[in-house]
C-alpha positions in Angstrom: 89.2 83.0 -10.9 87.6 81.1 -13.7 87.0 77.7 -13.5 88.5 76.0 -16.7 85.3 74.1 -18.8 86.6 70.5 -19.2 85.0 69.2 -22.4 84.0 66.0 -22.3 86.8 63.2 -24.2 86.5 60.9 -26.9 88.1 57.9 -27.0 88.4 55.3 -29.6 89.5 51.2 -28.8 90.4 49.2 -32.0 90.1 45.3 -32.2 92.8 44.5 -34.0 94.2 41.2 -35.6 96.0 39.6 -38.5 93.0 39.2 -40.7 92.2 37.2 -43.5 90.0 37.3 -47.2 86.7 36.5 -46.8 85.7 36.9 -50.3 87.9 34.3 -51.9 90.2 35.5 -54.9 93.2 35.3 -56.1 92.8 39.3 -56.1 91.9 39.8 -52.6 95.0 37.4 -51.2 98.2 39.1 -53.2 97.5 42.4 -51.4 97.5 40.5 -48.2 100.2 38.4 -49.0 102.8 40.9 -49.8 102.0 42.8 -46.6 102.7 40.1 -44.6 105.9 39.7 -46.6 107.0 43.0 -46.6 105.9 43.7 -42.2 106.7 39.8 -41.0 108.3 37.6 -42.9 111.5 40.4 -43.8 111.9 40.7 -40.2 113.6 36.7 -39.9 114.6 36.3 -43.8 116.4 38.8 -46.5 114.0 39.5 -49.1 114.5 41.7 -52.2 112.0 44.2 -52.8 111.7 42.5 -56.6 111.2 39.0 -54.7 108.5 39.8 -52.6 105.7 40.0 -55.5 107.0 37.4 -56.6 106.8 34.8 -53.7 103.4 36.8 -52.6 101.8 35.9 -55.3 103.1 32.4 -55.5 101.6 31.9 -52.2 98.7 33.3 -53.0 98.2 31.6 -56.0 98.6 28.3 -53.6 96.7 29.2 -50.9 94.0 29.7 -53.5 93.6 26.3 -55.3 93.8 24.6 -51.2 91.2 26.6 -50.1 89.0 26.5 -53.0 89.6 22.1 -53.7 89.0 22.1 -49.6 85.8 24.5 -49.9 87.2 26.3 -46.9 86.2 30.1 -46.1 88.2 31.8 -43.2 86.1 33.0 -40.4 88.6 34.9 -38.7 87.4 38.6 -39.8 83.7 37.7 -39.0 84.9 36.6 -35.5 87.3 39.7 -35.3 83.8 41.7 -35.8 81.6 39.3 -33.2 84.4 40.3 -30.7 84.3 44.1 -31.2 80.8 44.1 -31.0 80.7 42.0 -27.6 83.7 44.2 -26.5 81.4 47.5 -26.9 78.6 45.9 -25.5 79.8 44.9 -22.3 81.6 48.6 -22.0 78.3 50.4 -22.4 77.0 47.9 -20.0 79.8 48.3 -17.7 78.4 51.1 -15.4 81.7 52.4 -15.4 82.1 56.0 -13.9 84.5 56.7 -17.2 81.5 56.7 -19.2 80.2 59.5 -17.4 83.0 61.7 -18.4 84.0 60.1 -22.1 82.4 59.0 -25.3 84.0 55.1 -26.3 83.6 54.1 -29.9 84.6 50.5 -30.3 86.1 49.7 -34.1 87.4 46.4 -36.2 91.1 46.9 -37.8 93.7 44.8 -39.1 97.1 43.9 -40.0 97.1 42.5 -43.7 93.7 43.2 -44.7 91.0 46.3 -44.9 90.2 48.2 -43.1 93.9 48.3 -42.3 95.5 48.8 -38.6 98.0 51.8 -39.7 95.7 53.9 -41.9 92.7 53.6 -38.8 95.1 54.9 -36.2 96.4 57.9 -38.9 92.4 58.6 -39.1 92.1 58.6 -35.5 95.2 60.5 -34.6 93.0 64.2 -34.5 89.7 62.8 -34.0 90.4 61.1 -30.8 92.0 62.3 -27.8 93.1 59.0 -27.1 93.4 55.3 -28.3 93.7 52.0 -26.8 94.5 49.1 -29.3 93.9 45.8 -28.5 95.7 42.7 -30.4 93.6 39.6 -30.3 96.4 37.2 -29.2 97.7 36.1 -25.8 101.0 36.1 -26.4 103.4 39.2 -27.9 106.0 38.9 -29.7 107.6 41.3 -32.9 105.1 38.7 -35.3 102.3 39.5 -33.2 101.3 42.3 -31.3 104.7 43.7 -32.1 103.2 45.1 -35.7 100.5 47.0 -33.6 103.0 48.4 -31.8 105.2 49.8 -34.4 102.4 51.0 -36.6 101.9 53.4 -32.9 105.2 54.5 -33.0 104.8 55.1 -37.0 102.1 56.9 -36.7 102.0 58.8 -33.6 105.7 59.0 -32.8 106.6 61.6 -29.7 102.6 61.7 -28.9 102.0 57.6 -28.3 102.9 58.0 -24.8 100.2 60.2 -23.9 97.5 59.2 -26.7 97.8 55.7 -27.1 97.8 52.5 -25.4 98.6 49.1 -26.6 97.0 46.1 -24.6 99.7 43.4 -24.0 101.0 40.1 -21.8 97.1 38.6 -21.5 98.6 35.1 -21.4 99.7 36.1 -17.8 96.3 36.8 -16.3 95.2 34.6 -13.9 91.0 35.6 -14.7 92.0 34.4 -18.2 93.5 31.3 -17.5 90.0 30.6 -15.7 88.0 31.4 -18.5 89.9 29.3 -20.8 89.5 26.3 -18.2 85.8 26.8 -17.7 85.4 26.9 -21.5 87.2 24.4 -22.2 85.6 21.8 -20.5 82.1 23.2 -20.9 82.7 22.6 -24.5 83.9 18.7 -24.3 81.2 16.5 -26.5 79.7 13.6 -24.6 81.7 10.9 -26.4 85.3 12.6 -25.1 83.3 12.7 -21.4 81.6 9.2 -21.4 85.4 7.5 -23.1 86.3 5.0 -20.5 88.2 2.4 -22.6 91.8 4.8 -22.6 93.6 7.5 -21.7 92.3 11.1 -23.1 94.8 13.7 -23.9 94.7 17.6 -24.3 97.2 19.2 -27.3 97.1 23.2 -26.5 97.5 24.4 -30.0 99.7 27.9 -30.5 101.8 29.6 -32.5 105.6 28.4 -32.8 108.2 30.8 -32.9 112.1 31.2 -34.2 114.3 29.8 -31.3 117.4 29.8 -33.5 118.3 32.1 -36.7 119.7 30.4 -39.7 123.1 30.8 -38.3 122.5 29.3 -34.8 122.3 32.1 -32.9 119.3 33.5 -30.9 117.1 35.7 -32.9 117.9 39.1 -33.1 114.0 40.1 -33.0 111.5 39.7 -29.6 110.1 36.4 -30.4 108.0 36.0 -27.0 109.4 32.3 -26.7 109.9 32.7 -23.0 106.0 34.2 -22.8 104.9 30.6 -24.9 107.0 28.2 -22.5 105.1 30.3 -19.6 102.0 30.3 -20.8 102.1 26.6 -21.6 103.3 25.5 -18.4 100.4 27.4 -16.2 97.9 26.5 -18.5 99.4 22.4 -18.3 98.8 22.7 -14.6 95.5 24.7 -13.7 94.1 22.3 -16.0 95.7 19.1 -14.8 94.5 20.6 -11.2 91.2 21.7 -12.0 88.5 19.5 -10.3 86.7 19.1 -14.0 89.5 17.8 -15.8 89.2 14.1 -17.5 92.8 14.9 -19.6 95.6 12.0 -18.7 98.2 14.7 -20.3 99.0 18.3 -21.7 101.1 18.3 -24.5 101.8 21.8 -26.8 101.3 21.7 -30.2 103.0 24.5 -32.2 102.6 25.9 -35.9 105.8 26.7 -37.2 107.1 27.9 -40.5 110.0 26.5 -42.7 111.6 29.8 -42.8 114.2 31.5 -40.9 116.1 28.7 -39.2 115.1 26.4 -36.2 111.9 26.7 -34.7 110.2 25.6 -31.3 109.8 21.9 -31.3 107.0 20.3 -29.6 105.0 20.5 -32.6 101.0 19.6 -33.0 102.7 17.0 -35.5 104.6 15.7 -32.6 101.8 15.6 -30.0 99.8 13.7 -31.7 102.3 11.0 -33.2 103.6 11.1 -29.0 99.6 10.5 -28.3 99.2 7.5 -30.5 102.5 5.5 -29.5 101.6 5.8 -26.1 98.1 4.2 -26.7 96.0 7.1 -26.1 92.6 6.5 -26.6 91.1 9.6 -27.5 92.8 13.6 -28.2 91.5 17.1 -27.8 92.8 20.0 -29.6 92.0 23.6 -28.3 94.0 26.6 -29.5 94.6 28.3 -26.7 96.8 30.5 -27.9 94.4 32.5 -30.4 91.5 34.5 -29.4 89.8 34.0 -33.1 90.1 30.7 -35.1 91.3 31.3 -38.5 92.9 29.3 -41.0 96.0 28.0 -39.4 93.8 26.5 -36.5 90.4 25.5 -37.8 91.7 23.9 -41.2 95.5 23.1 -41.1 95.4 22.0 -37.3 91.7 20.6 -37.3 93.2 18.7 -40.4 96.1 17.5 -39.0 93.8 16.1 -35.9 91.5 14.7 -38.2 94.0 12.6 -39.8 95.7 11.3 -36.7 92.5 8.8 -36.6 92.0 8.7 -32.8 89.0 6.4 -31.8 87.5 9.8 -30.4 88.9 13.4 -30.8 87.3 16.4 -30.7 88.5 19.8 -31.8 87.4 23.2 -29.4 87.2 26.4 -31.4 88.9 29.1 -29.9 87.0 31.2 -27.1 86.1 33.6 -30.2 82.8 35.5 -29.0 82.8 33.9 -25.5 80.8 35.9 -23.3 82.9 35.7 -20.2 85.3 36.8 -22.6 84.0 39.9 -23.9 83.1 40.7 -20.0 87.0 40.3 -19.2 88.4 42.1 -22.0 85.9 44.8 -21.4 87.3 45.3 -17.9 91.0 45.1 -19.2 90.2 47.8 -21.6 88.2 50.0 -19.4 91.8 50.4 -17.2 93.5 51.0 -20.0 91.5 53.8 -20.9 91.2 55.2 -17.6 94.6 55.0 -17.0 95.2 57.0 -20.1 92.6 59.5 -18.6 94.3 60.1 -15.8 98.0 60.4 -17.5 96.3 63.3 -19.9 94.7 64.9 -17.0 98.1 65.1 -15.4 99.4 66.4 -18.5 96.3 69.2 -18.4 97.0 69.9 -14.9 100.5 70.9 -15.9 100.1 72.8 -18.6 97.0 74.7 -17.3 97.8 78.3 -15.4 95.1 80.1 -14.0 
């Protein structure tokens, strides 16, 4: 008998997010605009194809002249990057007995921007024998990690099952939850800790979602509203129980859209108005649920914070390039791709014959 040789694997794990323009220009944002039109935005409202340049470019045009009047420069891609790079570093680092038996090559990709999601996993689709993607953001829903997933299925088809693997349902890890806390309040500036003339509150910023269609019935798309109410509600506690906290109250503060029909309620707009009639002294925002800040929590929340006028108030970036971060996500990843290992292996086993 012949022993089989067993080459040795390559995998490929891709960092993957929204994304936003870095460079500026009307140019760069209508390409971006209209994808997010064409992959989000048609899944909750009816759009002709002949609208959607229309109202992408509209909204580029106006997300333009804000940015440019505010002198604001998203941050989100260069983050995106600072993760992938901590990501890789803490795999190589890892000692991991996978690495003895597999290269890992750890890329940037993303949704509405180059280099995009969909065409990286058709480049990697015979270079690889397998992928693991990874969507920077706690909570899933068809918005969210839901694009990654389809753009598998688009790609790959019958084969995703045994060459790729989508990370998902982060908010519900307890490590995480820890890291957040720890972060958190190893972040808070002296004048939030030393406030001793009021209460102090904590708004959890995170994405809204649809709760009711334009016709008042439940969405017909996975919106991951139960996954937000969860998260919100473990995070609320551990931090209300955690022997560092100096918070009176945990209050969630959603982004929503105006599109679509009725959307979750307990606004950032609403914690903060709730904040001030109750006398608080001082508020805290931290987006909890993005990985990366971008523009819809470092300039339209941080804004809205700003204004509210609060004695003291401080706004947390999101845990970004966090090192105990990159050390989690590295070990989530790492079982991901050993998991996918061991399924091909399986697969090899069966279809081998000596």
């Amino acid at each position: 008998m012949v022993d089989r040789i067993v080459s040795r694997k390559k995998f490929a794990v891709i960092v993957t997010t929204y994304g936003e323009v870095e460079k500026l220009t009307v140019r760069n944002l209508w390409p971006s605009s209209r994808r997010i039109l064409k992959v989000v935005t048609r899944q909750i409202v009816k759009i002709p194809t002949a609208m959607i340049y229309f109202i992408a470019d509209y909204r580029s045009t106006k997300h333009y002249i804000n940015w440019k009047l505010n002198r604001y420069s998203s941050s989100l891609a260069a983050i995106n990057r600072a993760q992938k790079n901590i990501l890789a570093r803490s795999i190589a680092e890892s000692r991991n007995p996978l690495l003895e038996q597999a290269d890992i090559d750890v890329v940037d990709a993303y949704y509405f921007v180059p280099p995009y999601l969909d065409d990286m996993l058709e480049q990697f689709e015979h270079t690889y024998d397998g992928v693991v993607v990874v969507p920077m953001i706690p909570v899933e829903s068809s918005f969210s990690c839901g694009i990654a997933c389809q753009m598998v299925i688009d790609v790959y088809s019958d084969s995703a099952f045994a060459k790729v693997k989508t990370l998902s349902k982060f908010w519900s890890d307890e490590r995480l939850h820890q890291i957040y806390i720890d972060y958190l309040f190893g972040q808070l500036s002296a004048a939030v800790r030393s406030q001793k003339n009021g209460k102090i509150g904590l708004v959890l910023v995170i994405h809204g979602t649809l709760v009711k269609d334009r016709a008042g019935n439940p969405p017909k798309v996975f919106t991951g509203l139960e996954e937000t109410i969860k998260f919100f509600e473990v995070m609320k506690r551990k931090i209300l129980a955690d022997p560092q906290n100096i918070f009176s109250d945990v209050r969630q503060g959603c982004i929503n859209h105006s599109t679509g029909g009725d959307w979750t309620s307990d606004t950032i707009e609403k914690a903060l108005m709730d904040y001030k009639e109750e006398g608080y002294a001082g508020v805290v925002m931290f987006p909890y649920g993005f990985f990366a800040d971008n523009s819809e929590t470092e300039y339209d929340s941080f804004k809205k914070l700003d204004a509210a006028s609060f004695p003291v108030s401080q706004y947390v970036r999101c845990i970004n390039d966090s090192l105990p971060f990159g050390h989690w996500l590295a070990d989530k990843v790492l079982d991901e791709l050993q998991a996918l290992n061991n399924l091909q292996k399986a697969f090899d086993s069966l279809e081998y014959k000596p």
